[in-house]
C-alpha positions as semicolon CSV with decimal commas, in nm:
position;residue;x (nm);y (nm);z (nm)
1;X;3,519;-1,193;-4,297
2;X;3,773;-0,966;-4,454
3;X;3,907;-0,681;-4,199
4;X;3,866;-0,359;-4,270
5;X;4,197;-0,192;-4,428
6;X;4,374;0,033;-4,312
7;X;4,521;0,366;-4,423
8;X;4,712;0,651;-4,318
9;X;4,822;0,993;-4,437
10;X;5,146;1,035;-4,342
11;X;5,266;1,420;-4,362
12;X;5,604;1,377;-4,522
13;X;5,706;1,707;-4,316
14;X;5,641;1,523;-3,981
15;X;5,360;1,521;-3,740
16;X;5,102;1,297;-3,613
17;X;5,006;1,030;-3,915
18;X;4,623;1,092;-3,969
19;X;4,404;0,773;-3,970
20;X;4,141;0,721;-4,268
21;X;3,853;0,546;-4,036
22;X;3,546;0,602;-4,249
23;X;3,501;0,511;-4,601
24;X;3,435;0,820;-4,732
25;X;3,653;1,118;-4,562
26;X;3,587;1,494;-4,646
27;X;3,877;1,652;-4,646
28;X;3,928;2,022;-4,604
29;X;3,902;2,333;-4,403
30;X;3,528;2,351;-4,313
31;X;3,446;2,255;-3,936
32;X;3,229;1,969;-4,028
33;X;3,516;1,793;-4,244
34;X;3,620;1,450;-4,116
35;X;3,979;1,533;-4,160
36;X;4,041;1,909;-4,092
37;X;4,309;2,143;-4,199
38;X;4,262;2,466;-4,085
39;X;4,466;2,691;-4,341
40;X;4,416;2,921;-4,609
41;X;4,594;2,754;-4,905
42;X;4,293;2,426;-4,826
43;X;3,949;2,495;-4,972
44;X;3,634;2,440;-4,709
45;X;3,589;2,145;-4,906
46;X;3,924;2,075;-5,046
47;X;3,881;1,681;-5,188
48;X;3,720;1,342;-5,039
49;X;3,890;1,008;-4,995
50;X;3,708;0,677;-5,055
51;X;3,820;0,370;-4,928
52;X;3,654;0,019;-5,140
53;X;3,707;-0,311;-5,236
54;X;4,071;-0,281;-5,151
55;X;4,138;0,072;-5,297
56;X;4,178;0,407;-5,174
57;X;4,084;0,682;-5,420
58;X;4,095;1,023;-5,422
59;X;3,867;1,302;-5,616
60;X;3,941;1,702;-5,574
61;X;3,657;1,886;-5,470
62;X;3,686;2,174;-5,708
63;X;4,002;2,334;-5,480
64;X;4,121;2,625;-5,585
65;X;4,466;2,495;-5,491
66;X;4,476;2,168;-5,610
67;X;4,505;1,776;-5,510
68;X;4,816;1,608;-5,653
69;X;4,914;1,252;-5,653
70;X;5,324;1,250;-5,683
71;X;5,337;1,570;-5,807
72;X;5,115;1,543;-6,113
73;X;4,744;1,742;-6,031
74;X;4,468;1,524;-6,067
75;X;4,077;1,546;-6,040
76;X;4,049;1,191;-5,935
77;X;4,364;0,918;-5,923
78;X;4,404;0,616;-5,707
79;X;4,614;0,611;-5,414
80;X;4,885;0,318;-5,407
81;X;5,139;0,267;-5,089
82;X;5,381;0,524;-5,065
83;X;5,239;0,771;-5,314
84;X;5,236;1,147;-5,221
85;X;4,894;1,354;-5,178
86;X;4,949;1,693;-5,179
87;X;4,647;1,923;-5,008
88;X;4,728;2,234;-5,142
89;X;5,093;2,296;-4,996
90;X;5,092;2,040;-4,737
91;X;5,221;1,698;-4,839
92;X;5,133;1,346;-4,708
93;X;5,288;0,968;-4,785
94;X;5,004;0,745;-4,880
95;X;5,039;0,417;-4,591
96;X;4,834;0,146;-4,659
97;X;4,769;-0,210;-4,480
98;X;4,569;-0,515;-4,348
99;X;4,435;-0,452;-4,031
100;X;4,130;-0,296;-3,823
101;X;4,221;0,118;-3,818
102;X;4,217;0,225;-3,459
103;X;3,920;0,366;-3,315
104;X;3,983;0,735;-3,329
105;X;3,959;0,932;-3,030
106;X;3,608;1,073;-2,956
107;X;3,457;1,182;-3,312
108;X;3,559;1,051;-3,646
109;X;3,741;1,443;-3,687
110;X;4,093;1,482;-3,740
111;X;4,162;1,822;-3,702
112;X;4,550;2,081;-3,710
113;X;4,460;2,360;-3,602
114;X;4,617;2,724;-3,786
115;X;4,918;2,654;-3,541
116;X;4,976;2,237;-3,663
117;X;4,885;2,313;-4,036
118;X;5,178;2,631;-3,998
119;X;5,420;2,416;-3,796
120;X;5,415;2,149;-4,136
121;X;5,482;2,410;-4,389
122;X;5,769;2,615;-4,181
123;X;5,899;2,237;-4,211
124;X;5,876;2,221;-4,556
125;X;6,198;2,239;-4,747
126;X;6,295;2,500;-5,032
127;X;5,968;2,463;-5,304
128;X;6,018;2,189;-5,568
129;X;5,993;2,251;-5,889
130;X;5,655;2,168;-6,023
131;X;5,742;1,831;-6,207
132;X;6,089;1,729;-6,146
133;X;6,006;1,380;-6,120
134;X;6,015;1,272;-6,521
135;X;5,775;1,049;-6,479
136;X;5,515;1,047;-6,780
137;X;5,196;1,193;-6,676
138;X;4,879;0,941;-6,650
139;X;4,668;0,923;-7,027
140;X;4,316;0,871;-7,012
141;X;4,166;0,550;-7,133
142;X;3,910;0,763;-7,305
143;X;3,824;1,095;-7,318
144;X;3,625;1,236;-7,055
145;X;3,478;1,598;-7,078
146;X;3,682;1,653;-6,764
147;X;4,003;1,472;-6,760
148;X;4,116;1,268;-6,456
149;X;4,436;1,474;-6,494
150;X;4,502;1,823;-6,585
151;X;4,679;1,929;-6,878
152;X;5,036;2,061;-6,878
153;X;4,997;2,399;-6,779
154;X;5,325;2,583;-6,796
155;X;5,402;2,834;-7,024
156;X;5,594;2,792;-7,347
């Protein structure tokens, strides 16, 4: 029998890495999330992370902030090793491995309070600009009514 993988959300600001231990993980700001992130920039529901055959993948919720995968804002993407998921403002480095996840402590719930969530983005250096990276944005195999990835959406 395979073991389960593991994966981790690192936040790239420090703090405590949060532990993906369920296949599917709500993420957002709503007390019944499985990973909780009490501030106002993350939606009740903000996105969910599913974890199959291998993969991690990641779908926004409808947030009115956004998910991003390395900068580029996505409605659904996969997650490789050491890409960055941005929640809103606050910024995590994908980890994944072999490996049984550690039991988590109590519930299933990962949860920063106002105070945790604050301490990241005080953290955070000066704001990046929005795509700095010049890497070429993901292209759709096919046309979907909604697009994996959002269009460019700066002003010209």
């Amino acid at each position: 029998m395979v073991p389960p993988m593991r994966a981790q959300l690192i936040p790239v600001d420090g703090g405590p890495p949060v532990d993906l231990v369920k296949d599917l993980t709500v993420v957002g700001r709503k007390e019944d999330c499985d990973v909780r992130l009490d501030h106002k920039s993350i939606s009740k529901q903000h996105c969910v992370i599913v974890k199959t055959d291998g993969l991690l993948l990641v779908r926004d919720l409808g947030s009115t902030n956004g998910t991003r995968v390395n900068g580029q804002r996505v409605r659904r993407a996969a997650l490789l090793p050491n890409d960055q998921l941005s929640v809103a403002s606050l910024r995590f480095r994908v980890q994944l491995g072999s490996g049984e996840a550690p039991p988590a402590p109590g519930e299933f719930t990962m949860q920063m309070d106002a105070g945790d969530v604050e301490a990241l983005l005080h953290k955070k250096p000066a704001r990046e600009p929005d795509d700095s990276s010049g890497e070429i944005p993901a292209i759709p195999v096919k046309n979907n009514q909604l697009p994996d990835v959002y269009p460019d959406d700066k002003k010209r």
